[in-house]
N, C-alpha and C positions, 0 to 999 in steps of 0.2 A: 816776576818770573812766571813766563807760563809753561806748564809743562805737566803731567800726570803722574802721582802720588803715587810711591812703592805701593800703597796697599791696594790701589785701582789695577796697579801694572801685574800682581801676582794673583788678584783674583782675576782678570783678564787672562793670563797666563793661565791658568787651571781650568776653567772654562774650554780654554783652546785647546789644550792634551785633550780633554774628554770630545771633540771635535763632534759632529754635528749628529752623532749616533741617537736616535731617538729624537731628532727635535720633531714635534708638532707643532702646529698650525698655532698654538698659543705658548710654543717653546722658545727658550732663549736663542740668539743670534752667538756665533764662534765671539772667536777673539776682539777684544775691543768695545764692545756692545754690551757690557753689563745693563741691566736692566731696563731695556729695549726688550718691547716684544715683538714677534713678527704677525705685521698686518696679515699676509696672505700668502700663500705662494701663487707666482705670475708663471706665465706661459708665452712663450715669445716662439713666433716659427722661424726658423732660417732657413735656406735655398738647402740642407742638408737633412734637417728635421725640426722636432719641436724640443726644446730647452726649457729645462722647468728652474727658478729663480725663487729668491724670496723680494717682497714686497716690503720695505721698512718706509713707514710713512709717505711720502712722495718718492721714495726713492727704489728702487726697480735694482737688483743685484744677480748677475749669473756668472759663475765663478769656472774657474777649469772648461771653459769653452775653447772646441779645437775646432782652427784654422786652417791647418793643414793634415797630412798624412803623417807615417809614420819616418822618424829619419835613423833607424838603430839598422844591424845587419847587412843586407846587401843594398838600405839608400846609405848609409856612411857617405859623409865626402861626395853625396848626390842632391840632387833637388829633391826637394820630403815626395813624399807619392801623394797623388791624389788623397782628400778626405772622400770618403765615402759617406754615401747617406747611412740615416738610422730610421729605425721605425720606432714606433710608440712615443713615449717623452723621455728626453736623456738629463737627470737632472744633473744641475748646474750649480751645484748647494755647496761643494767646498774646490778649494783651491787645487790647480793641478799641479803634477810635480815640476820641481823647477830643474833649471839643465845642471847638469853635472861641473862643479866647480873645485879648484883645489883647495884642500883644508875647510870642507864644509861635508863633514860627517853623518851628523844627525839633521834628520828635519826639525826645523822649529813650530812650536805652536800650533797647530793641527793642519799643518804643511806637509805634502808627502812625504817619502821618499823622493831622492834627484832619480831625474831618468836623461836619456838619450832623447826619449819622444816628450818633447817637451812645449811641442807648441800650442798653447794654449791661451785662450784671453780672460783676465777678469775685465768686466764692465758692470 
């Protein structure tokens, strides 16, 4: 049976409440990454700005990346508005919030809050 051991899954889990406040360039990765450390942080530019990432081995991560504009307020029930550019680097280090669902109260694991403006990409 494969699958991840209570004691992996609640130090994972506390790792993640403490979300990525303080990580350094030789600091732990959120949820799931127990004792992984991060190579680097990467920088990637998009057509809006530049997105700052972390670098885990081969692998390139930018989390809560927005795709569109905002959809709460007067777009409701509209097409989101334009994203707008950013200037400087907008990091991309944890997850955005996700959309608002029923009987889903609390965020999980260093998950936002739900919002309305939810459109967002991990890659």
């Amino acid at each position: 049976m494969t699958g991840i051991s209570r004691r992996h899954f609640l130090s994972s889990a506390s790792l993640a409440t403490a979300g990525l406040a303080g990580l350094s360039r030789s600091g732990l990765l959120g949820f799931g990454a127990i004792h992984r450390r991060v190579e680097e942080f990467v920088v990637a530019e998009t057509e809006y700005g530049k997105v700052r990432g972390l670098r885990d081995r081969d692998v390139s991560v930018f989390r809560g990346v927005p795709y569109a504009g905002r959809v709460s307020g007067d777009r409701r029930f509209r097409r989101p508005a334009a994203l707008e550019s950013w200037t400087g680097v907008r990091d991309a280090l944890r997850f955005g919030p996700p959309s608002i669902q029923p009987g889903r109260e609390t965020p999980r694991g260093d998950e936002p809050a739900p919002a309305e403006d939810c459109l967002v990409l991990n890659v």
